[in-house]
C-alpha positions as CSV (number, residue, x, y, z in Angstrom):
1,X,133.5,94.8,59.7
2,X,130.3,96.6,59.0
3,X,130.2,99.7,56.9
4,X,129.4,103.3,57.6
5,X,126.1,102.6,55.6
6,X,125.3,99.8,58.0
7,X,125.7,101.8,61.0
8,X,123.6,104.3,59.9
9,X,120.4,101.7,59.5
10,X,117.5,101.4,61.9
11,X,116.6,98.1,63.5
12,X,113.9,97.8,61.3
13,X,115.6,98.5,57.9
14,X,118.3,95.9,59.1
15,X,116.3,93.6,59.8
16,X,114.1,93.9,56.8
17,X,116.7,93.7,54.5
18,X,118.0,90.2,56.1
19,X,114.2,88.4,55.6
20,X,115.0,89.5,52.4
21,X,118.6,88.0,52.0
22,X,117.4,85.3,53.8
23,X,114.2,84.5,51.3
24,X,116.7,84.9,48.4
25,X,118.9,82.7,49.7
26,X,116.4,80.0,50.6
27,X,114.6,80.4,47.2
28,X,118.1,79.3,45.6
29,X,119.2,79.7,41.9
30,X,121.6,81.9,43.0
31,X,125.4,81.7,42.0
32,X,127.8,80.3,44.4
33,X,129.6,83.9,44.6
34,X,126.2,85.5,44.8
35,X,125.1,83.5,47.4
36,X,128.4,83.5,49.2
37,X,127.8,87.5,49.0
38,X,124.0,87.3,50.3
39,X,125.7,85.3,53.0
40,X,128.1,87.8,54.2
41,X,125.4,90.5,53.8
42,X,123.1,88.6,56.0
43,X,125.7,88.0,58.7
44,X,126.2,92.0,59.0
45,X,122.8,92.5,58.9
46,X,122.6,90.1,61.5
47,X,125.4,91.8,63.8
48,X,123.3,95.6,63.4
49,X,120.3,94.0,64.5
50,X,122.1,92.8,67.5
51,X,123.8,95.5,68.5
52,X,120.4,97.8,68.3
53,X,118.7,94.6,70.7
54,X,121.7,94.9,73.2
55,X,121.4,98.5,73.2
56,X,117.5,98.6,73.8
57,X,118.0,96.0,76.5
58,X,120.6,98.0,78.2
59,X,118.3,100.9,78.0
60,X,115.7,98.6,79.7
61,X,117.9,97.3,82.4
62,X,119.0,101.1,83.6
63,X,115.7,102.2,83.4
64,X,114.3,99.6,86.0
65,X,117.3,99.6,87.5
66,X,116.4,103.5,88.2
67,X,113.4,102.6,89.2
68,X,114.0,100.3,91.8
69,X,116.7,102.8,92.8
70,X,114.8,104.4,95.0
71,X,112.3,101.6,96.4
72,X,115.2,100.1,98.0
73,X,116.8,103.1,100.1
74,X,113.4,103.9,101.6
């Protein structure tokens, strides 16, 4: 369940801010709720990122689908 706040970030501030859960995670010396809290951060970050991808791509896939629209009726 991602959070108003979450649907409101860019690609790029999502996915900044999961290299950065990600390196704290990785560097450890975290507590085991932290950590389990970094997790469940990343794995939102994770779905905003996706959902921007799939939307780019589907962007991408009616635009040359547009442009071969055409090409093919001629």
């Amino acid at each position: 369940m991602t959070s108003k706040t979450d649907e409101a970030l860019g690609y790029e501030q999502a996915r900044d801010e999961l290299i950065e859960v990600v390196r704290r995670l990785e560097a450890g010396g975290t507590t085991l709720e932290e950590s389990l809290a970094l997790w469940e951060r990343g794995e939102e970050l994770a779905k905003v990122c996706r959902r921007w991808l799939e939307g780019a791509r589907a962007r991408l896939d009616a635009a040359l689908a547009e442009e071969e629209g055409p090409a093919e009726g001629e």
